[in-house]
C-alpha positions in Angstrom: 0.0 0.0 0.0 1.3 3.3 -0.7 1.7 6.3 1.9 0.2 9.0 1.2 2.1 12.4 1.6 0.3 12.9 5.3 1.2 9.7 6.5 4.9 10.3 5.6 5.0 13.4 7.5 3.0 11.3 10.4 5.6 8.7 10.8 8.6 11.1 10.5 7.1 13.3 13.2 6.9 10.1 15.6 10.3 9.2 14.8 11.9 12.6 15.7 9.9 12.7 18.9 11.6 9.1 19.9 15.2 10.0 18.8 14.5 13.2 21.0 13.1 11.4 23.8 16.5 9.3 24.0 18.5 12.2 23.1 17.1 14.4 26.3 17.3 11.0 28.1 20.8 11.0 27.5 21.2 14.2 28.1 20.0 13.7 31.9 22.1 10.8 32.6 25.2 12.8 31.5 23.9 15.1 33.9 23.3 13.5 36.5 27.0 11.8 36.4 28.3 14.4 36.0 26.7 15.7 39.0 28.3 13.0 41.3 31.5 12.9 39.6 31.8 16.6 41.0 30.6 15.7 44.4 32.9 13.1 44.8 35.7 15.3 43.4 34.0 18.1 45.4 36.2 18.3 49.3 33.7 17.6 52.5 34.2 19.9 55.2 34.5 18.9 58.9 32.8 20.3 61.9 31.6 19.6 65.3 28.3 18.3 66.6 27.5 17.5 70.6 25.2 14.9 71.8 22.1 17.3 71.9 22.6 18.0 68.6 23.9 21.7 68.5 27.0 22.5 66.5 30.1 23.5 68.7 31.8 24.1 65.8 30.8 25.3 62.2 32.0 22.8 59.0 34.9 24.3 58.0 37.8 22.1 58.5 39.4 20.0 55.7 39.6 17.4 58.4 39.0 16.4 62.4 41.2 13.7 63.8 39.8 11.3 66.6 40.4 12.7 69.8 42.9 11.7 72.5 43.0 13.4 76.1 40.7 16.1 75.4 42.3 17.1 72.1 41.9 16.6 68.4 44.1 17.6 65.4 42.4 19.5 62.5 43.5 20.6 59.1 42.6 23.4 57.3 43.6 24.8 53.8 47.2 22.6 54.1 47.9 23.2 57.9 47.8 21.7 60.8 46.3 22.8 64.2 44.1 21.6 67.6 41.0 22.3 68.7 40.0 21.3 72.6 36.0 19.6 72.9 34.6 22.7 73.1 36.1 23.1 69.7 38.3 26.3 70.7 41.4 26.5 68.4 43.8 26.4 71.2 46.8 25.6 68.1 45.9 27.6 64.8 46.1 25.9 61.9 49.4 27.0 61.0 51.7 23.9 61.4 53.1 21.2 58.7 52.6 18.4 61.4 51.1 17.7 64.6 50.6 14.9 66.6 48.3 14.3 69.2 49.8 12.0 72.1 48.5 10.7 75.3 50.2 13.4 77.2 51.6 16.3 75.0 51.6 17.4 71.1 53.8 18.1 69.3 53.9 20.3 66.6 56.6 21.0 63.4 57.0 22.8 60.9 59.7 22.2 57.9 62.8 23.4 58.4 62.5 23.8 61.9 62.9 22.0 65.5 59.9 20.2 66.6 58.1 21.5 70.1 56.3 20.0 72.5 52.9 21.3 74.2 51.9 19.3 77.5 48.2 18.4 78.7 47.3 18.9 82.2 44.1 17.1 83.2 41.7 19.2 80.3 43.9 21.9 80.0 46.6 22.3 77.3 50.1 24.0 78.9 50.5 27.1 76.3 54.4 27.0 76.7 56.5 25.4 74.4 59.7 22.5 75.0 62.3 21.1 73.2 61.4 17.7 74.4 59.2 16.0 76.8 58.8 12.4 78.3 56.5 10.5 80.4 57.9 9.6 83.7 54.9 9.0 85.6 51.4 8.3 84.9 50.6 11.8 86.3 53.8 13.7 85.4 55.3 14.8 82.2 59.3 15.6 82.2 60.0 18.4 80.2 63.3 20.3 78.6 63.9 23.9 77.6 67.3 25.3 77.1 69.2 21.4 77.5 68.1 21.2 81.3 65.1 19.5 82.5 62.4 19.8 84.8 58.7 18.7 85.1 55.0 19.5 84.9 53.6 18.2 88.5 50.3 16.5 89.0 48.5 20.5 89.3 49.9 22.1 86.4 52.6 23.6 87.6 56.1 23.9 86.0 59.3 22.7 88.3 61.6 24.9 86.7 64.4 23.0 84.1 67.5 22.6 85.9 68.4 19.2 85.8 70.9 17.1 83.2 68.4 14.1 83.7 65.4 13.2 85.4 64.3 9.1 85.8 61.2 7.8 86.1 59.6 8.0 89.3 59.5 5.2 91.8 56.4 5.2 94.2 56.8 9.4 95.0 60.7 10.0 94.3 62.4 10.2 91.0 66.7 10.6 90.8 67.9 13.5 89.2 71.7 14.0 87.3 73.2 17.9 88.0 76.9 18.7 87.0 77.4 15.3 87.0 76.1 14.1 90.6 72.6 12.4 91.8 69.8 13.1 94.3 66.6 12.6 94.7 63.5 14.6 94.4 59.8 14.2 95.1 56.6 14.8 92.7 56.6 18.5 93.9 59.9 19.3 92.8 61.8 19.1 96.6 65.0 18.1 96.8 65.0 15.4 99.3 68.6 14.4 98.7 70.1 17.3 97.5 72.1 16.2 93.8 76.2 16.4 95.2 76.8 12.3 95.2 78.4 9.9 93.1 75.6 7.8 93.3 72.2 7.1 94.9 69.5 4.4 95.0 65.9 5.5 94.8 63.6 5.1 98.1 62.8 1.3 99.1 60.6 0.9 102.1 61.4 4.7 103.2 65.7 4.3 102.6 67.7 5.5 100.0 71.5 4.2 99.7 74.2 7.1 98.7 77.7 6.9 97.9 80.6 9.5 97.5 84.5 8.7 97.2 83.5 5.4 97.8 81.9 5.1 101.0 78.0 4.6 101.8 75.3 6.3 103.8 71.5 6.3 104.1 68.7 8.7 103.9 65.1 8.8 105.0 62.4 9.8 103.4 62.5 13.1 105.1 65.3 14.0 103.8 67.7 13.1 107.4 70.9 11.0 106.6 70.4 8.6 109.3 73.2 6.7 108.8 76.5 8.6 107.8 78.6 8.4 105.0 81.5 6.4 105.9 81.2 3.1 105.5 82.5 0.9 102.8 80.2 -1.2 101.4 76.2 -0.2 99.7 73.8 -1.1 102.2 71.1 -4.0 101.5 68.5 -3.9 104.1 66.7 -6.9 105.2 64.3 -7.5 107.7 65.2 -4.1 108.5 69.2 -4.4 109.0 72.2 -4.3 107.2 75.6 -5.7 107.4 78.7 -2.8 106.8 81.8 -2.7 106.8 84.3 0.2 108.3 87.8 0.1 108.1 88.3 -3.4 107.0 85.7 -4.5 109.7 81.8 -5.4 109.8 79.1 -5.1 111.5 75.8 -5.1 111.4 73.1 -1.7 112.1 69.3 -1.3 111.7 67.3 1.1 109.8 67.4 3.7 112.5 71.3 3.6 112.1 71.7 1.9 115.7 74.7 -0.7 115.6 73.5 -3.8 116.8 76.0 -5.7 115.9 79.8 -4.3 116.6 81.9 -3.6 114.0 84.7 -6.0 114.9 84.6 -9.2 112.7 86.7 -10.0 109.7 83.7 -10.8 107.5 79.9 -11.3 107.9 77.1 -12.8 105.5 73.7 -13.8 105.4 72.6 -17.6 106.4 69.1 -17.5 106.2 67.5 -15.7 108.8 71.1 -15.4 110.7 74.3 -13.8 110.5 77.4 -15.5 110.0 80.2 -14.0 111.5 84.4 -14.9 111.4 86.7 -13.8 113.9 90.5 -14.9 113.7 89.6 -17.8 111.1 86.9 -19.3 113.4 83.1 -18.8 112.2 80.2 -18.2 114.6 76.1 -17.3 114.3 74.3 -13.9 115.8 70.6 -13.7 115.6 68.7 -10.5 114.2 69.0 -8.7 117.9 73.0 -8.9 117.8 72.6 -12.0 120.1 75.2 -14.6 119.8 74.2 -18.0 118.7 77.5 -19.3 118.8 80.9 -18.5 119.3 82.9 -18.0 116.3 85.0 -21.3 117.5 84.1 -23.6 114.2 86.6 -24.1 110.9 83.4 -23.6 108.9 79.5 -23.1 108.9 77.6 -24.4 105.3 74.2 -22.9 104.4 71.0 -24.1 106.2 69.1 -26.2 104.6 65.4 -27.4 106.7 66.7 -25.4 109.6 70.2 -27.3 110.2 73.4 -26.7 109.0 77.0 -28.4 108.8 80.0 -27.7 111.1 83.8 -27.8 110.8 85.6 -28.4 113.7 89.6 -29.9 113.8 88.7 -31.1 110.8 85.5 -32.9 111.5 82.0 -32.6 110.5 78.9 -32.6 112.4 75.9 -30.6 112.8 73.9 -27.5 114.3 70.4 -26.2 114.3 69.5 -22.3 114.3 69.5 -22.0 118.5 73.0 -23.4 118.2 72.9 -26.8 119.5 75.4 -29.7 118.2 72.8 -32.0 117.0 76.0 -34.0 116.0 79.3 -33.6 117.4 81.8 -32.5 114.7 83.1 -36.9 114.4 82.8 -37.5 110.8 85.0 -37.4 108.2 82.5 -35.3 105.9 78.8 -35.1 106.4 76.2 -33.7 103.5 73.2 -31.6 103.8 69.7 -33.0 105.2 67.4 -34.2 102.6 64.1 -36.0 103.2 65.1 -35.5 106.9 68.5 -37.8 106.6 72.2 -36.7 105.5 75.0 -38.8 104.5 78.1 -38.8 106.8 81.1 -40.6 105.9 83.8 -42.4 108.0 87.2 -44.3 107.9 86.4 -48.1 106.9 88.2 -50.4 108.8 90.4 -53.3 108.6 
């Protein structure tokens, strides 16, 4: 059948509406991507809400790191700065780096020394160091000018002054100054001021101290309760200490009363005893500086289940910690107890 001229112009009409239907179809799908390729290419800005909703601070930074301590880094246009939770600035955005640590930030910049800012409980310290480091859970070491000092458990700066600080033990720490020790406490006092060789931090309220090689003892208070002559470090237990002065030991307690006189050629733990020699001969003195025994035997072994073996003329026998001869010194050599019997040994005969 032919078409006539109208329906030629029909059907070409209802084919350019189609191709144009597509073509405006196409037309919004470019759009449309196009749209979302710009959003994602398009930078989100980073603000601040709280939990009732208000915003604390406006969307405006390139980025908000996760908070530590109070504190959270944020970037803006290339720099670095911090903002506290209320979202106050307290660093401007004009660093290269920063980094948010448990106790301080630091911040950098390039061609320059990093510096430290320390936190104090919510509060970030506004002065700047050249380096910091934890030394307590509650106290941040800090250096300015090559001498340190510390921010206390308030705030509060103990002025630099020190070569070196260690970490704190219970409430003391040990400080280095023109190259001797002491000892300070969390606020900064100088409970044994820094002019000896060396010092051991506070154990059960004593500190040890040498200088030119002889040893006293501090308290906690700051009193050197025993003086600084003898010659060997002290080692406290059950609240005494063997010495030694002028080639000689003895034995003094905590309070730095002698109660054992410094007269013997050599002294020594044995268990819960001291051993003591006098003139080659070896005796036993209880805790109170009571004698046990003479120092009359050739030699005293360790202890072992509460007896120990004796020399004497060389023979061998045995004592128990009040000083009785369980066995007379008789045998030719005698071993420790064990399972409650000890092998002794004798001359065989014929």
């Amino acid at each position: 059948m032919a078409l006539s001229t109208a329906d030629f112009i029909y059907f070409y009409q209802e084919i350019n509406i189609v191709n144009m239907k597509r073509i405006i179809l196409l037309f919004l799908v470019l759009v449309v991507k196009t749209s979302f390729a710009q959003m994602d290419n398009k930078p989100f800005k980073y603000g601040l809400v709280d939990q009732t909703g208000k915003e604390i601070v406006p969307c405006k930074y390139d980025d908000i790191e996760t908070f530590l301590s109070g504190f959270a880094v944020v970037k803006l246009k290339g720099k670095s700065g911090v903002i506290d939770k209320t979202g106050k600035e307290v660093v401007r955005c004009i660093y290269d780096e920063v980094a948010n640590k448990q106790n301080w930030i630091l911040v950098n910049n390039k061609n320059a020394k990093p510096q430290y800012l320390v936190k104090s409980a919510d509060v970030l310290l506004t002065k700047k160091y050249e380096e910091v480091k934890t030394v307590s859970p509650e106290i941040t070491a800090v250096k300015l000018n090559n001498k340190w000092g510390f921010i206390d458990v308030v705030g509060e700066e103990i002025t630099p002054k020190y070569d070196e600080i260690n970490d704190f033990s219970d409430r003391f720490a040990i400080v280095k100054l023109n190259g001797k020790y002491g000892i300070i406490d969390q606020i900064g006092k100088e409970i044994v001021a820094p002019v000896y060789d060396r010092v051991q931090n506070f154990k059960e309220g004593l500190a040890t101290v040498e200088l030119n090689g002889k040893y006293g003892v501090f308290n906690d208070e700051g009193k050197n309760i025993i003086p600084i002559k003898y010659q060997t470090d002290f080692s406290f237990k059950e609240n005494i200490s063997i010495v030694k002065s002028d080639g000689k030991y003895g034995a003094l307690n905590n309070d730095g009363n002698e109660i054992v006189p410094i007269k013997y050629d050599f002294m020594v733990w044995n268990e819960d005893l001291i051993q003591v020699k006098l003139d080659d001969k070896y005796g036993l003195i209880d805790k109170e500086g009571k004698e046990i025994t003479a120092p009359k035997y050739d030699g005293i072994e360790s202890f072992k289940d509460g007896i120990a073996v004796i020399k004497s003329n060389g023979k061998y026998g045995f004592i128990d910690k009040n000083g009785r001869e369980i066995v007379v010194p008789k045998y030719e050599n005698a071993d420790d107890f064990v399972d409650g019997v000890a092998v002794v040994k004798v001359l065989g005969g014929k």
